[in-house]
NUMI-163290 format. One record per residue: residue in three letters; x, y, z of N, C-alpha, C in turn. Coordinates in steps of 0.1 Angstrom, whole numbers, padded with zeros to 4 digits, always signed. Example, Ala and Ser with C-alpha at 12.3 -4.5 7.8 and 13.67 -1.06 7.14 Angstrom:
ALA+0132-0057+0078+0123-0045+0078+0132-0033+0078/SER+0128-0022+0071+0137-0011+0071+0129+0000+0079/
***
This chain:
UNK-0408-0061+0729-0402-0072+0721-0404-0086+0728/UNK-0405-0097+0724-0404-0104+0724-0395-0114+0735/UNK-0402-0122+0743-0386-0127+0753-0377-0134+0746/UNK-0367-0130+0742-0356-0136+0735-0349-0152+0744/UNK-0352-0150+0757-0344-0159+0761-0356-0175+0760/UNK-0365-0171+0752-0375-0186+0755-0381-0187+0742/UNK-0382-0197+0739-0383-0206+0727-0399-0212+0728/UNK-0406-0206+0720-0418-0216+0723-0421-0231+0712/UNK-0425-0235+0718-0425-0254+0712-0438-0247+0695/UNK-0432-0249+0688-0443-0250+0672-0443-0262+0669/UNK-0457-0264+0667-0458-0280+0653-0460-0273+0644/UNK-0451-0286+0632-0455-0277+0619-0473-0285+0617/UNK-0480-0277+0610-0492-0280+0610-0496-0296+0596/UNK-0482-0296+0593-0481-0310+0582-0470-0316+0583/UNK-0466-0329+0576-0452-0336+0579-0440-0330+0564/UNK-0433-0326+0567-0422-0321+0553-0414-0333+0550/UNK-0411-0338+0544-0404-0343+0535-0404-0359+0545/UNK-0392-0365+0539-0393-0379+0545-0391-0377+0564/UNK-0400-0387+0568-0403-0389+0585-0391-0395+0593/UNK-0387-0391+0603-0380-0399+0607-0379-0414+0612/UNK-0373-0422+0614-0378-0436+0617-0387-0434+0632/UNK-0391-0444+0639-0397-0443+0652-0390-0448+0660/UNK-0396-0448+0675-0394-0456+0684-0377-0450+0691/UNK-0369-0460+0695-0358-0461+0699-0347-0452+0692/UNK-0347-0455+0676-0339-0451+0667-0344-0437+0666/UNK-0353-0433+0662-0356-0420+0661-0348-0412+0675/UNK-0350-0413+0687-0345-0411+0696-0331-0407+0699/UNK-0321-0422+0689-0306-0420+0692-0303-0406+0684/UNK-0309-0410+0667-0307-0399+0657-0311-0387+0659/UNK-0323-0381+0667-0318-0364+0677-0307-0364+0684/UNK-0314-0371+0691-0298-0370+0702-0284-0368+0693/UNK-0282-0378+0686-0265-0376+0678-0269-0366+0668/UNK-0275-0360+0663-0283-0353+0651-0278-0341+0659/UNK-0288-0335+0670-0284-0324+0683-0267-0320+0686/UNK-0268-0335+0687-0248-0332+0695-0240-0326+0678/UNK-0245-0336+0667-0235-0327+0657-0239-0314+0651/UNK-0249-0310+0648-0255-0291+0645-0248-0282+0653/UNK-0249-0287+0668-0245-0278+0681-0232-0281+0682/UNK-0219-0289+0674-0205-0287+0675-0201-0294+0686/UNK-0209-0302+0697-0203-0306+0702-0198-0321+0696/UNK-0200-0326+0686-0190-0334+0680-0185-0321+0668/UNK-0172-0319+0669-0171-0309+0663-0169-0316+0646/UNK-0168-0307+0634-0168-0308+0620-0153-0315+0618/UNK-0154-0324+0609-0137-0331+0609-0133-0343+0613/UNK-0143-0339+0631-0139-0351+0638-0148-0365+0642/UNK-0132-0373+0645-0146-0389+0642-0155-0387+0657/UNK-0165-0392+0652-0175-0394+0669-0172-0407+0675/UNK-0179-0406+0691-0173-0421+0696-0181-0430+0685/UNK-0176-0441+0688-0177-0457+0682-0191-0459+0688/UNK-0192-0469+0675-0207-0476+0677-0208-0482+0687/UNK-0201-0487+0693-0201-0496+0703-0204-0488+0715/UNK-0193-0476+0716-0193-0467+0731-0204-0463+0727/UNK-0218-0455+0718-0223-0450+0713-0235-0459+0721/UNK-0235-0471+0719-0245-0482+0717-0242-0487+0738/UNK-0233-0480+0736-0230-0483+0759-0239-0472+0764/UNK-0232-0459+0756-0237-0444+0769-0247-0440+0768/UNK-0257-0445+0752-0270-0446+0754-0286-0459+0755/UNK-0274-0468+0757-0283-0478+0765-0289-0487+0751/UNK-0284-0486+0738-0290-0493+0728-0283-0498+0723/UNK-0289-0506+0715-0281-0520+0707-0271-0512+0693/UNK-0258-0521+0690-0253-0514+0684-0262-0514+0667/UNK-0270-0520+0666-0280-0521+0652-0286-0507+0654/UNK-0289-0505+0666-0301-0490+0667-0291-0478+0662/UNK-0278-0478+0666-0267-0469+0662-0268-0471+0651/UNK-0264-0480+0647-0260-0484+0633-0275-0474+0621/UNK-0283-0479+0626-0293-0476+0619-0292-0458+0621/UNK-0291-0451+0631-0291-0438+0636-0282-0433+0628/UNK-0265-0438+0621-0261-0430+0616-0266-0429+0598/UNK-0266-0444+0593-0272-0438+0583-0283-0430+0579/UNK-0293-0428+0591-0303-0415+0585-0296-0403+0589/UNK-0282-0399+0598-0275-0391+0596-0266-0387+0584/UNK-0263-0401+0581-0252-0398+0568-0262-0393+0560/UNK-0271-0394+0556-0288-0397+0546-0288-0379+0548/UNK-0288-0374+0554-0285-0361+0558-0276-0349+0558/UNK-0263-0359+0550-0252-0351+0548-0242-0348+0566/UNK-0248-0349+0571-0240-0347+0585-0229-0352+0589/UNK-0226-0369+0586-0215-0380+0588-0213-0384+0578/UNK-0201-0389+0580-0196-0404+0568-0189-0411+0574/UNK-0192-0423+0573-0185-0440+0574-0175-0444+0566/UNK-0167-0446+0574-0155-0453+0562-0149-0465+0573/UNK-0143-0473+0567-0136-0483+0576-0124-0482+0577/UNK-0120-0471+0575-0103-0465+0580-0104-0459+0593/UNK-0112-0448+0595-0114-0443+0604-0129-0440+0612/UNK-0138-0444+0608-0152-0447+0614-0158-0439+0610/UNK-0167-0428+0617-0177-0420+0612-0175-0407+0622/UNK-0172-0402+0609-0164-0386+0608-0176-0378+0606/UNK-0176-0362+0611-0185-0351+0606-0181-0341+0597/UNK-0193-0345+0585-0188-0338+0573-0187-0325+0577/UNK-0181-0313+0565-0181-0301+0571-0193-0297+0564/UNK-0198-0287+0575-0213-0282+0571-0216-0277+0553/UNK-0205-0273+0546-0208-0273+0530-0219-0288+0527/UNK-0211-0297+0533-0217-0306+0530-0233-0312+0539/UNK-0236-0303+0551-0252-0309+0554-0263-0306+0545/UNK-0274-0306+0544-0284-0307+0545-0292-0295+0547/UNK-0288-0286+0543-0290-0275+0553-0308-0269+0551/UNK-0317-0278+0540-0329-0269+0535-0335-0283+0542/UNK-0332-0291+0550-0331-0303+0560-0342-0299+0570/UNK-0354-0302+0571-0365-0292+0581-0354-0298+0600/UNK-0349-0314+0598-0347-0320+0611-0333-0311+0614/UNK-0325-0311+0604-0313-0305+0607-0317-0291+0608/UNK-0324-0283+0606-0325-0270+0611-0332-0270+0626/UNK-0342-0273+0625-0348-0281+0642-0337-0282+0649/UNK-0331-0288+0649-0321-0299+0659-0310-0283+0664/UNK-0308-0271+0658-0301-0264+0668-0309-0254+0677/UNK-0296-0253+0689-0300-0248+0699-0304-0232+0699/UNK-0317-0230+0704-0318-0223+0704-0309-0202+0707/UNK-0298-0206+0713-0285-0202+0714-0273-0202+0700/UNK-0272-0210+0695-0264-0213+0686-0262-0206+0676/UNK-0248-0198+0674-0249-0185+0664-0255-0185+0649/UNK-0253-0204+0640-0257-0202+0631-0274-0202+0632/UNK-0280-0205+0636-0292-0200+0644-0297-0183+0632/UNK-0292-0179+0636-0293-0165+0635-0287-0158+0617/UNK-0276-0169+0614-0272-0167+0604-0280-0176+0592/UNK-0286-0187+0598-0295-0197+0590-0307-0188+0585/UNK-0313-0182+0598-0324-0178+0594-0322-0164+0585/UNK-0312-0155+0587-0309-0147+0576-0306-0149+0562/UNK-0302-0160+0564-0297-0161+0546-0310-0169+0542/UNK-0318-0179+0548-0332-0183+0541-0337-0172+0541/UNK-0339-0161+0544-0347-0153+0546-0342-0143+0530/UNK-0329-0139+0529-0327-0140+0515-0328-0144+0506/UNK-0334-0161+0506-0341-0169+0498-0350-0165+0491/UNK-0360-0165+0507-0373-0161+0502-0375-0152+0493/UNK-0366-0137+0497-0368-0127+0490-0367-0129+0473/UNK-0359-0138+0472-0352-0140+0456-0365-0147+0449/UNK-0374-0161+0459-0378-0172+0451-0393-0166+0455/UNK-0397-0160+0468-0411-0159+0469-0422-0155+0460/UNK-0415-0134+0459-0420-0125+0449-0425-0131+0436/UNK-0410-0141+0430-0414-0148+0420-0424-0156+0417/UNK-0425-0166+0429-0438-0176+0426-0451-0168+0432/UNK-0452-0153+0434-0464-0151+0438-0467-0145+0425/UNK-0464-0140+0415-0463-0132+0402-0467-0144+0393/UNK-0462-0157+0395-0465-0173+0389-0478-0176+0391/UNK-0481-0178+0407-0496-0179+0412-0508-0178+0407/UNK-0504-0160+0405-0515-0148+0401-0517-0155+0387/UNK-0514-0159+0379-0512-0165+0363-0518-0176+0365/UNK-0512-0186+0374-0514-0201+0370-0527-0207+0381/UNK-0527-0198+0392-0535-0204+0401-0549-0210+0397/UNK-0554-0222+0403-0566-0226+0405-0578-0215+0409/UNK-0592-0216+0407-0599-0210+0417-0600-0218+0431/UNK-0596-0232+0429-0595-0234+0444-0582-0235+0451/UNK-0573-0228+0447-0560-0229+0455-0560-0208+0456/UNK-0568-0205+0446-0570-0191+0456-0582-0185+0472/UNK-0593-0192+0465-0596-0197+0477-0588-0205+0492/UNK-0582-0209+0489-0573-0213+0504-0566-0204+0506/UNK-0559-0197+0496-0550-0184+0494-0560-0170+0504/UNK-0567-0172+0503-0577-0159+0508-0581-0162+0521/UNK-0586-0174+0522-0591-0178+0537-0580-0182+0546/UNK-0565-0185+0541-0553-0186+0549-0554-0169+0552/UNK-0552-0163+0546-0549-0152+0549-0555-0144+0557/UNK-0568-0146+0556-0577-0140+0564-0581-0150+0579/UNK-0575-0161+0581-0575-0167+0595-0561-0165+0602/UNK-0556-0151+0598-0545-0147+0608-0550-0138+0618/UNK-0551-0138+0626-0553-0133+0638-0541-0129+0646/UNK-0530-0120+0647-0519-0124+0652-0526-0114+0668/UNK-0535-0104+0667-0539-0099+0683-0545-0109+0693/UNK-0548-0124+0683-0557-0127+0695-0544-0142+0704/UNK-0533-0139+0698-0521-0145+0706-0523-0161+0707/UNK-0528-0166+0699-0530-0180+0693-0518-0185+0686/UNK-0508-0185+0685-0493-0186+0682-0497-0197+0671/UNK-0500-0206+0676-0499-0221+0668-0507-0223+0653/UNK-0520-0216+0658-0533-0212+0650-0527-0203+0637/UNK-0521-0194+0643-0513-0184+0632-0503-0189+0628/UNK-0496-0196+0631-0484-0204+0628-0493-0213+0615/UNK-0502-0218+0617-0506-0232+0605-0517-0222+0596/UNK-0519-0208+0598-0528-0204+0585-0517-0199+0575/UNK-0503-0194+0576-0490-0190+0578-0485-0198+0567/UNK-0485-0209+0574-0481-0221+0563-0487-0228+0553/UNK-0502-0222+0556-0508-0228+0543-0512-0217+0536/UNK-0508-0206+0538-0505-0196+0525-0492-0193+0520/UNK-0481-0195+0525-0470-0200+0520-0467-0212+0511/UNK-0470-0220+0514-0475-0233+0507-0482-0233+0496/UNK-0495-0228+0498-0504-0228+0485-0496-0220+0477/UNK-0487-0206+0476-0485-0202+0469-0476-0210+0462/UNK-0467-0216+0466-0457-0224+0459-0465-0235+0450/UNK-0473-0239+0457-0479-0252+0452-0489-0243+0437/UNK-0495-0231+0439-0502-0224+0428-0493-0225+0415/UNK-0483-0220+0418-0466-0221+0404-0472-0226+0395/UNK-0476-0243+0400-0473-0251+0394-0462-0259+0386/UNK-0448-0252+0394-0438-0253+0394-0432-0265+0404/UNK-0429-0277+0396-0421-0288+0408-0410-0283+0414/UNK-0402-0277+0407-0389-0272+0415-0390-0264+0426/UNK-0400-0254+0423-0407-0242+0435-0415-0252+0444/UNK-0421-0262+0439-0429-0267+0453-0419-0276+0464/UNK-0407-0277+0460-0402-0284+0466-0392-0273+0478/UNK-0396-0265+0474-0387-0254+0483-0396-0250+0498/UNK-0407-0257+0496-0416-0257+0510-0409-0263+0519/UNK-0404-0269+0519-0396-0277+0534-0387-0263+0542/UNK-0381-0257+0532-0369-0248+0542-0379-0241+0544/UNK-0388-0233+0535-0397-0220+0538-0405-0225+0553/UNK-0413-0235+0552-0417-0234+0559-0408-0240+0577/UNK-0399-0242+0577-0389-0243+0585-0383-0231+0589/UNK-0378-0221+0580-0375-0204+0585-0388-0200+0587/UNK-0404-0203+0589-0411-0195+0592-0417-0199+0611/UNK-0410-0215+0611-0411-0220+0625-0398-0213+0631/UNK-0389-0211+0627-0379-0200+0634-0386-0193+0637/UNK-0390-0184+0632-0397-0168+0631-0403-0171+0646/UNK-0416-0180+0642-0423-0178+0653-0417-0184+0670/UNK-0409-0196+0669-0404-0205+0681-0402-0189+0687/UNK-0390-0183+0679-0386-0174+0686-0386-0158+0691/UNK-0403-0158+0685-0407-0147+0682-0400-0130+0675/UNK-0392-0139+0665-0387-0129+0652-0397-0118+0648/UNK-0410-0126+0646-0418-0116+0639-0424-0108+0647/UNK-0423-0107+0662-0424-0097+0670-0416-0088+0671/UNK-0415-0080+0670-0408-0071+0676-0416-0058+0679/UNK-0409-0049+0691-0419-0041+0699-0433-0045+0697/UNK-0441-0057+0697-0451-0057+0701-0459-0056+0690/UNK-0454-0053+0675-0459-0056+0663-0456-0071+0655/UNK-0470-0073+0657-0469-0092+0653-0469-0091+0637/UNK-0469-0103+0629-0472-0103+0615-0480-0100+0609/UNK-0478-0095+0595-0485-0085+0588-0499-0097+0584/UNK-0509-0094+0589-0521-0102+0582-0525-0092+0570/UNK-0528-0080+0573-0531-0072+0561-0519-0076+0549/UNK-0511-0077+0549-0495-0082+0538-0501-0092+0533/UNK-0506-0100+0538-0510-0116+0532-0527-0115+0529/UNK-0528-0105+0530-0544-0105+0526-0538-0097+0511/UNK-0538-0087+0513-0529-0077+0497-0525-0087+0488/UNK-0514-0098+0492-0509-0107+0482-0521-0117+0478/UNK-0530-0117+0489-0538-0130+0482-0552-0124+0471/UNK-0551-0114+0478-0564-0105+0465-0558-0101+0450/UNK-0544-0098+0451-0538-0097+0439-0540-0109+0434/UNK-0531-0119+0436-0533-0132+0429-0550-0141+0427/UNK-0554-0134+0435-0569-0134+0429-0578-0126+0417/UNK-0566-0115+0417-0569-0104+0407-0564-0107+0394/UNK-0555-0119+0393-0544-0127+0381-0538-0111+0379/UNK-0532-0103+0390-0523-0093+0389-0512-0099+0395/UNK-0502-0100+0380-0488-0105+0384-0480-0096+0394/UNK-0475-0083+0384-0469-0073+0388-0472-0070+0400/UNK-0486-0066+0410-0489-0066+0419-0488-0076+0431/UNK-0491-0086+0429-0483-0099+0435-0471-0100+0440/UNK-0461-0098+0429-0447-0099+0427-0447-0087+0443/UNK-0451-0072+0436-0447-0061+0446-0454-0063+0459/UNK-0464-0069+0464-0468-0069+0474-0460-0083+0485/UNK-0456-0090+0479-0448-0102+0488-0433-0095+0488/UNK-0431-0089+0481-0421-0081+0478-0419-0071+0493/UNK-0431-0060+0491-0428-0057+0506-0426-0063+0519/UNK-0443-0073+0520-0441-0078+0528-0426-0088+0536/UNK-0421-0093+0528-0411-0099+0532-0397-0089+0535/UNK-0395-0081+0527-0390-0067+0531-0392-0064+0545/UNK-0402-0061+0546-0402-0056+0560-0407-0070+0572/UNK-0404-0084+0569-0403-0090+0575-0383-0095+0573/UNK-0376-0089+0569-0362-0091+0569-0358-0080+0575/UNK-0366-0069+0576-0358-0057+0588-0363-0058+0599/UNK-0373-0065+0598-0377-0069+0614-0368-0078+0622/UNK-0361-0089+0612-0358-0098+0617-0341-0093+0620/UNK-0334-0087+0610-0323-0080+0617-0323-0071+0630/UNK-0333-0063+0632-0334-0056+0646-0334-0069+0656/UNK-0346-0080+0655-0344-0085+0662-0328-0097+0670/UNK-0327-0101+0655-0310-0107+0660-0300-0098+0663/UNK-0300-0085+0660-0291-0076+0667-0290-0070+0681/UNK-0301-0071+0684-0308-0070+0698-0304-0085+0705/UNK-0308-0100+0699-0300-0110+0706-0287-0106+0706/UNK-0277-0104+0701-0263-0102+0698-0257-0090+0705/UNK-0268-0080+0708-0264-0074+0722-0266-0076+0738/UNK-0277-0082+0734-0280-0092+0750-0270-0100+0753/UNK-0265-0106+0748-0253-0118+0746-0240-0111+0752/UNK-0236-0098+0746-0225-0094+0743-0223-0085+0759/UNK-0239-0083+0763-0240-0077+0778-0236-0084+0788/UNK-0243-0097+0785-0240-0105+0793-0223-0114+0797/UNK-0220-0118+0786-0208-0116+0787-0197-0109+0791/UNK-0197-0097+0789-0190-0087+0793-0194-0080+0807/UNK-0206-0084+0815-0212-0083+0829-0200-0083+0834/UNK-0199-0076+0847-0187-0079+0858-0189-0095+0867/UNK-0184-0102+0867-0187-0115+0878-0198-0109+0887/UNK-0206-0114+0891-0214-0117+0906-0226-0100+0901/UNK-0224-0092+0893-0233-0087+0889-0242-0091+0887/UNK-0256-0080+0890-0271-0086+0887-0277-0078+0883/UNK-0285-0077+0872-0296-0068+0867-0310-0066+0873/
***
């Protein structure tokens, strides 16, 4: 399996949805972005003042200023002039948010719970738009569909390489729909699929992701076989959701070992 306790750094191999600002400001808005995901400004409560904000990290109170409204812009805060700038409760974030899912720690339990229920997502919205695809697709958005799939390599341990063929067969399929509402669901997808890999989800014992699964789905949809489509993303993602429960149950027992260790014990 997989080392659970290390996080490897992924780029997504394109930009999702709006950028964040640059420079300075981009900077504050992780940092306070980070502190509220991770609870340590907890849900309810106001965060320090712009001012203290604008002291303990060394920037003008304009760069704050600007930092929380791409937080509010995010669902995370709200400003009011009664009581300052409070953390909404998470009903209210952002949650298909590529920055706000980024931004938790790799430790953090909804972590674990985020990627489970996108992962139920998929299951509901993928099958569908691969069954769409097979119908509506281009010959050249199946061609990308086939040569994504076929530039997975997951034995030759290229993480990043397989990470961005990954995503552009993910993507194309959505984008194949020709469905606006389905194409806009790329931002979370491919955000639960940078979980997968940071944390090597789709490992487990030593079996990496199915490249044959994504070759199957892309020759069907080349075959304009809906039914086949549908059932083959169908599996695949199936057995990329029981993979991924062994694996967070295995975090959740490592955790629960460690914890419960005697003081000054060592393995």
């Amino acid at each position: 399996m997989a080392d659970t306790q290390n996080r490897a750094t992924i780029e997504l191999p394109f930009q999702l949805g709006a950028s964040l600002p640059t420079g300075t400001t981009k900077k504050v808005v992780e940092i306070l972005g980070r502190r509220v995901v991770n609870d340590e400004y907890p849900q309810g409560q106001t965060i320090p003042t712009e001012e203290e904000l604008a002291a303990s990290l060394g920037v003008s109170r304009a760069t704050v200023r600007d930092a929380i409204k791409v937080l509010s812009g995010k669902g995370l805060v709200q400003t009011a002039r009664r009581y300052g700038t409070r953390v909404r409760p998470i009903e209210e974030w952002s949650l298909l948010d590529v920055d706000v899912t980024s931004w938790h720690a790799p430790e953090h339990p909804r972590v674990a719970q985020m990627f489970a229920e996108t992962t139920e997502l998929r299951c509901i919205i993928e099958p569908a738009a691969a069954a769409a695809a097979a119908e509506r697709a281009t010959p050249g958005q199946v061609e990308i569909l086939l040569e994504a799939a076929n530039a997975m390599h997951p034995d030759e341990g290229d993480i990043q390489t397989l990470f961005a063929a990954d995503c552009r067969f993910h993507s194309m399929i959505l984008e194949a729909t020709g469905n606006l509402i389905m194409r806009q669901m790329r931002p979370i997808i491919l955000s639960v699929l940078r979980i997968s890999y940071e944390f090597g989800v789709l490992i487990v014992d030593d079996k990496p992701v199915s490249r044959e699964g994504h070759i199957r789905v892309a020759e069907a949809i080349r075959d304009r076989d809906a039914a086949r489509a549908r059932a083959e993303m169908e599996e695949m993602l199936g057995l990329n959701r029981d993979t991924a429960t062994i694996y967070w149950q295995r975090r959740a027992d490592e955790a629960e070992t460690v914890r419960t260790k005697p003081s000054g014990e060592t393995t």
